[in-house]
C-alpha positions in Angstrom: -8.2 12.9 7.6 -9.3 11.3 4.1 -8.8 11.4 0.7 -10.1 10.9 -2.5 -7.9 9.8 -5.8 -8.9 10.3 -9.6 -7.2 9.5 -12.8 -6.6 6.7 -15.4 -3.6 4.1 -15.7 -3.2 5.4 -19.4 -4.6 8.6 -18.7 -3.5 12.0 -18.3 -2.9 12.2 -14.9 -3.4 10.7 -11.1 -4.6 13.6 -9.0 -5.6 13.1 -4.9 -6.9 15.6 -2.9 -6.0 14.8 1.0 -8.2 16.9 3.6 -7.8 16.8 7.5 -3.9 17.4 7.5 -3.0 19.7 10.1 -1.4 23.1 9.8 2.5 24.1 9.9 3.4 20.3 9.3 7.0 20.4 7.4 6.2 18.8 3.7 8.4 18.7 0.5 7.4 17.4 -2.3 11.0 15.4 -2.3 9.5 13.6 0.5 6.4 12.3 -1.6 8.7 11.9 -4.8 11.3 9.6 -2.8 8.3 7.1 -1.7 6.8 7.3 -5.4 10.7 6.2 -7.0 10.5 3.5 -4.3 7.1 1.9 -6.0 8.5 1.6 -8.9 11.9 -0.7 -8.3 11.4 -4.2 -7.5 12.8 -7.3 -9.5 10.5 -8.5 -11.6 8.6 -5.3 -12.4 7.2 -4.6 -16.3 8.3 -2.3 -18.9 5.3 0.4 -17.7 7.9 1.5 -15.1 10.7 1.9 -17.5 8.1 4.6 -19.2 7.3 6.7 -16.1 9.0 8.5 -14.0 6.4 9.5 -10.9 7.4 12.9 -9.3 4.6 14.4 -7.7 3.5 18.4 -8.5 1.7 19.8 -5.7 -0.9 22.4 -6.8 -2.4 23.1 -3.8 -2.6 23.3 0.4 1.2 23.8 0.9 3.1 27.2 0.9 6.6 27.6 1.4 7.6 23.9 2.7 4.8 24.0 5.3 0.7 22.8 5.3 -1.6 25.6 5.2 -4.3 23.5 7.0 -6.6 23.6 4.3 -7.2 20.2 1.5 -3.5 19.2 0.0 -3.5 18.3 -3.5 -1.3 16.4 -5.2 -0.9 14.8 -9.2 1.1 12.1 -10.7 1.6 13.0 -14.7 1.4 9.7 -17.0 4.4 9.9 -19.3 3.0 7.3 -21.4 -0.7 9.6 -22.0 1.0 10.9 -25.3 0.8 7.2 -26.9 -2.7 7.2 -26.0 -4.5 10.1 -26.4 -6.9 9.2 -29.4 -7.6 6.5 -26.9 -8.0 8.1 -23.8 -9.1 11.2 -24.8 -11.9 13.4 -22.9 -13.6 14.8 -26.4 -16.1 12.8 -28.3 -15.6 10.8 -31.3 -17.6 10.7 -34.4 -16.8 6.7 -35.1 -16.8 4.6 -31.8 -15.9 1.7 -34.0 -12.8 3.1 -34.8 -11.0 3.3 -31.9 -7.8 1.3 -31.5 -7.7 -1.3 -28.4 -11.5 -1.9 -27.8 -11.6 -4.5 -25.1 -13.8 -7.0 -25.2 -12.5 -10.3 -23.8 -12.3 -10.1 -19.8 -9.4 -11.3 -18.2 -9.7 -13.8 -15.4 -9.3 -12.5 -11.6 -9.5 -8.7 -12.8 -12.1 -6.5 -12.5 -13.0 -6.0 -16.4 -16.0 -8.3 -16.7 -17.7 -7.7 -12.9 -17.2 -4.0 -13.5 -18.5 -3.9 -17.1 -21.4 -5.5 -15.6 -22.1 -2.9 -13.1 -21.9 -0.4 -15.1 -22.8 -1.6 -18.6 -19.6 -0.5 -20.4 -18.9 -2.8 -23.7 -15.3 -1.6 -23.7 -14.0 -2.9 -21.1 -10.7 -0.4 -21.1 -13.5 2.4 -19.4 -13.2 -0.6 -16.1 -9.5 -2.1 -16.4 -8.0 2.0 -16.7 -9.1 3.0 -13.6 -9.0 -0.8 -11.8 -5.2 -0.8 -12.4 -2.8 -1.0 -10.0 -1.0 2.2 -11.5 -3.5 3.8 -9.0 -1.6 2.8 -6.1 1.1 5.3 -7.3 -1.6 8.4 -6.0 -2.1 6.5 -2.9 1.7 5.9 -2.3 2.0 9.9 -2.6 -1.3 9.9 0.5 0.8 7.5 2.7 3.9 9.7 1.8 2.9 12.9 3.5 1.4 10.5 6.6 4.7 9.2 7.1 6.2 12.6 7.6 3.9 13.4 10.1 4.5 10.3 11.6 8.0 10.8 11.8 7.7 14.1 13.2 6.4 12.4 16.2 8.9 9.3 16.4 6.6 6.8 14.9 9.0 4.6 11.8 7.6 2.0 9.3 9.2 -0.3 7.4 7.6 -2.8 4.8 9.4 -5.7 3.1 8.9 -8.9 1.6 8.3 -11.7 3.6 7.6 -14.5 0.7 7.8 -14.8 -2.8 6.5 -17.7 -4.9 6.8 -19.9 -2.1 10.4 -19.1 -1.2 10.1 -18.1 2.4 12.7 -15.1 4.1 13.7 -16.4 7.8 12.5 -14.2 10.6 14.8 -11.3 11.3 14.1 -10.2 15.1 17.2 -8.5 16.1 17.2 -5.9 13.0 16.3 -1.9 14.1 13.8 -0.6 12.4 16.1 1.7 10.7 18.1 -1.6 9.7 15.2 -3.1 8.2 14.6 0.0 6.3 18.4 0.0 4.8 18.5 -3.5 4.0 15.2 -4.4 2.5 16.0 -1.3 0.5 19.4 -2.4 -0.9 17.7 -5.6 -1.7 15.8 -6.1 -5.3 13.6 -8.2 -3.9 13.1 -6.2 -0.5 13.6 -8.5 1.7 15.5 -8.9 4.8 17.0 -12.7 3.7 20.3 -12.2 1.8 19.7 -16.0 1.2 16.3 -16.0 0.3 17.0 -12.8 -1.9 18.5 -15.2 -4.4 15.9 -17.9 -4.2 13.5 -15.0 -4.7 15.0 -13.7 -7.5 15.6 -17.4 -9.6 12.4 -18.2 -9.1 11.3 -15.1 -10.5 13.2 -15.2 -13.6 11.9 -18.7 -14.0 7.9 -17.8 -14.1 8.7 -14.7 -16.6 10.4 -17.1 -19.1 6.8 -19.3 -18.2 4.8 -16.8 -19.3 3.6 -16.9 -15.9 3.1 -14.8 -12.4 3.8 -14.7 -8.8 2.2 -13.5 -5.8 4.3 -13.3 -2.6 3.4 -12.1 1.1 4.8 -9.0 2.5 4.7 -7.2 6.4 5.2 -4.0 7.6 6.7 -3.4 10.7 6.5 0.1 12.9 8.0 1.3 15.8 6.9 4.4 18.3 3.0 3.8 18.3 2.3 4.5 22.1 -0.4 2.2 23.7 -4.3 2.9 23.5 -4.2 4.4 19.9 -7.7 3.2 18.0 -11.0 2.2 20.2 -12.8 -1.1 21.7 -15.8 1.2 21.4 -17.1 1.1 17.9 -16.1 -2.0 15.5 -15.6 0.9 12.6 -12.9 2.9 14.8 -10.5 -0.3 16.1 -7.6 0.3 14.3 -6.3 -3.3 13.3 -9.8 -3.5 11.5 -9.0 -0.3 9.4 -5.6 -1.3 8.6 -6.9 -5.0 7.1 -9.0 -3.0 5.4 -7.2 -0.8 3.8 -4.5 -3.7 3.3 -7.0 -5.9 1.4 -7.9 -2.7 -0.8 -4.5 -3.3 -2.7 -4.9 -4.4 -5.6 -4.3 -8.5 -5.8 -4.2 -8.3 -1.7 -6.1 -11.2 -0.7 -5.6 -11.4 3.3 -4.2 -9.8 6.3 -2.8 -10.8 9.5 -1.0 -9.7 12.5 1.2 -10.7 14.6 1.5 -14.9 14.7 -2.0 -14.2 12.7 -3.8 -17.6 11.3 -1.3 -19.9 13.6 -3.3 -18.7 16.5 -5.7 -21.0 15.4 -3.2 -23.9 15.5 -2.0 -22.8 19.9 -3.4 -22.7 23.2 -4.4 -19.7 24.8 -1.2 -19.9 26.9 1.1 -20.1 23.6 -0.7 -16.8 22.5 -1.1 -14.0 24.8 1.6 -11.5 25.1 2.3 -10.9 29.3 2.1 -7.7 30.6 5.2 -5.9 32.7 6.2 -2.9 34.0 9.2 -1.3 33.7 10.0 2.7 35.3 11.4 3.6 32.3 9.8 2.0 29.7 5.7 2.0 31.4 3.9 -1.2 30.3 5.1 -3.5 28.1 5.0 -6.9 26.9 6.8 -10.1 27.2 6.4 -11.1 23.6 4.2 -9.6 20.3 2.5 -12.2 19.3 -0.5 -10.4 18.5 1.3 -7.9 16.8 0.9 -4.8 18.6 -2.7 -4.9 18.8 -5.3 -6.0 21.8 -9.2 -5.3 21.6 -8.9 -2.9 18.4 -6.3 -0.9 20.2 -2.4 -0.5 20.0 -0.2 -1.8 22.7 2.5 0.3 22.3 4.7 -2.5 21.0 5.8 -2.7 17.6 2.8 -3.2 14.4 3.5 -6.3 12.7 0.5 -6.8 10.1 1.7 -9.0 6.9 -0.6 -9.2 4.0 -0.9 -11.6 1.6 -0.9 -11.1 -2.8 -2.3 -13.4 -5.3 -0.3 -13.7 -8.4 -0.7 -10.5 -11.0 -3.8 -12.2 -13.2 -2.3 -10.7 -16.9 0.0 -13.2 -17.7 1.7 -13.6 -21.2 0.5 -16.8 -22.0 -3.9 -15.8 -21.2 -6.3 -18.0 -19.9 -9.0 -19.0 -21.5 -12.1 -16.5 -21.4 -15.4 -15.5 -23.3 -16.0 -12.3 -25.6 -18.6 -10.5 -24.5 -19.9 -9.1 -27.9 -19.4 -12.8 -29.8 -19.8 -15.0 -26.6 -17.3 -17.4 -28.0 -14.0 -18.9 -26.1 -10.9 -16.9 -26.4 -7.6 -16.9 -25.0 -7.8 -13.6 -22.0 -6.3 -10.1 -24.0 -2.8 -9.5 -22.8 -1.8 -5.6 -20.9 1.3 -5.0 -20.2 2.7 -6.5 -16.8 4.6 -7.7 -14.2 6.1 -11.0 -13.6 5.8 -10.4 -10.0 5.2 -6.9 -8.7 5.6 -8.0 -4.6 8.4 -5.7 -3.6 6.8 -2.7 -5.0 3.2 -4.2 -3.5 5.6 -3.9 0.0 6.1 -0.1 -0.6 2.4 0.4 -0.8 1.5 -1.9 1.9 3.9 0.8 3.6 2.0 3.5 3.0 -1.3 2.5 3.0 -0.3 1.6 7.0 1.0 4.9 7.6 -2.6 6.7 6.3 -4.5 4.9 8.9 -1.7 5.8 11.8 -2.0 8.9 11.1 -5.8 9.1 10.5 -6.1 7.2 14.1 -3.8 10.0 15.6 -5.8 13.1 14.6 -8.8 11.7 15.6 -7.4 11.2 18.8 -5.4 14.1 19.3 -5.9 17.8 18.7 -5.3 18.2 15.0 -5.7 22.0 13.4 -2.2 22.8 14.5 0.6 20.2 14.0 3.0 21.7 16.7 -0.2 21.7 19.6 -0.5 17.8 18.1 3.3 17.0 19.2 2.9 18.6 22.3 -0.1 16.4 23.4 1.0 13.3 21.7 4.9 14.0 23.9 2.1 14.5 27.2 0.7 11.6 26.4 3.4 9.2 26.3 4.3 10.7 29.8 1.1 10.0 30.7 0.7 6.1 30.0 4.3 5.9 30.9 3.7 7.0 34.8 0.3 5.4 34.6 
């Protein structure tokens, strides 16, 4: 299974094209449009989500509520494309000079002046339009349809924030999955700490009146992964690698780690590995997660905890200081329109972009051109490891 997005923040549309999905799999486009209103609530979010309104059209590779089999595509309209459509037009212009919003002065920690470099664009709007994180919204709707597949075979996830500006939520062990799925969603800042919800949410409000940003850490948590899913074979096929990798590919996302993750640098070997046991109705399991569900690029059939961490949003109201590329004098960075902290709806995404690599690991290891055939040998399979 992959995919492939197009599309502009400011223009148009976001279109992705998803290919490898199996046949007869269930899908409504309410199921895609319920993740893509998730993405877009969060305290702390800018006035670009007050504009659109993400519901998803599906155009092609799904007939009558079920998958066809063949490449499922799927497009986000921009509401906001009507303000800018002398500016983000597709047609030729006679007077370059005279378009509105030229952007020149690169913003520190965005991708305006290394991508203007790569591909020699003096208006930097051609790199920052398609760098934005509005493209997240067409890789929410990827995750979306993963997910229902996923559930189909009685695998949840669940993300949330874990940290915002410093302000940390206490560990919640004893919550369900679906728990954490009701009260992180209930919550503004979506997290699972009615105490730290508040904390989160002050502290907030104080770095929008700043002018200023914050980053947070968030983790996503999954239940129903049976054991041996992903390879020790091949480094590109172990499944923890993938998932860091697609984590880090969020925008701002600047590390990833599972389980106890960098404090297993700080414990001995004995404080760290989770012991096996064996139970007749469970099959193997552990004594503890510390690695997070994962051992030797493989899942361990207990729950996925993988937390990622995300820098600060770099537009802030008050701009750094940066250098005009035509002039090459010092200017204060050009301000877009932003977030004061966009962790909870980083979370949702996080969510998703988990679920894609789940389900990508499943079809390769299962058979995948019929989604019924696929829950029958995922259901043998459990019996399988279960009795092993």
């Amino acid at each position: 299974m992959r995919y492939l997005t197009a599309g502009e923040s400011h223009g148009k549309q976001l279109t992705t094209i998803i290919e490898g999905i199996p046949a007869q799999l269930p899908l409504l486009k309410e199921d895609i449009n319920e993740s893509l209103l998730r993405r877009q609530k969060g305290y702390g979010r800018g006035k670009r989500m007050q504009i659109e309104k993400d519901l998803v059209e599906i155009t092609g590779g799904i007939r009558h509520g079920y998958t066809l089999g063949s490449p499922v595509s799927l497009v986000i309209h921009n509401d906001d494309y009507k303000h800018w459509t002398d500016i983000m037009g597709e047609d030729p212009v006679e007077h370059e000079d005279k378009i509105r919003r030229v952007v020149t002065r690169p913003r520190p920690g965005h991708a305006d002046l290394n991508g203007a470099l790569k591909y020699g664009h003096r208006d930097m709007r051609n790199v920052l339009e398609r760098s934005s994180a509005r493209e997240t919204a067409a890789r929410v709707a990827v995750g979306a349809v993963a997910k229902v597949m996923l559930q189909q075979l009685g695998i949840e996830l669940c993300g949330y924030v874990k940290e915002i500006g410093g302000i940390r939520a206490n560990d919640v062990t004893t919550l369900s999955i679906q728990e954490r799925q009701q009260v992180s969603e209930d919550s503004p800042v979506r997290t699972l700490d009615k105490e730290a919800e508040k904390k989160m949410m002050d502290t907030i409000d104080q770095a929008k009146n700043n002018g200023d940003s914050l980053g947070g850490i968030t983790e996503v948590y999954v239940e129903g992964m049976p054991a041996g899913i992903g390879s020790y074979v091949h480094y590109d096929r172990k499944l923890d690698s993938r998932i860091a990798g697609a984590v880090v590919s969020i925008n701002a996302y600047k590390g990833v780690e599972f389980g106890i993750g960098f404090d297993a640098a700080r414990r001995n070997g004995s404080q760290i590995h989770d012991e096996i046991n064996w139970d007749k109705d469970k099959g193997y399991y552990r004594d503890s997660n510390r690695l997070g569900g994962f051992e030797g690029g493989m899942t361990t059939g207990m729950p996925i905890v993988v937390r990622g961490v995300m820098k600060p949003i770099p537009t802030l109201m008050k701009p750094l200081q940066s250098v005009d590329i035509e002039t090459k004098e010092r200017f204060q960075a050009s301000v877009e329109r932003s977030d004061a902290c966009a962790v909870p709806a980083a979370a949702v995404v996080m969510e998703h972009v988990v679920a894609f690599e789940l389900a990508r690991a499943i079809l390769e290891q299962f058979p995948n051109d019929r989604f019924p055939t696929l829950q029958k040998a995922m259901k043998e399979y459990r019996e399988e490891i279960r009795s092993f």
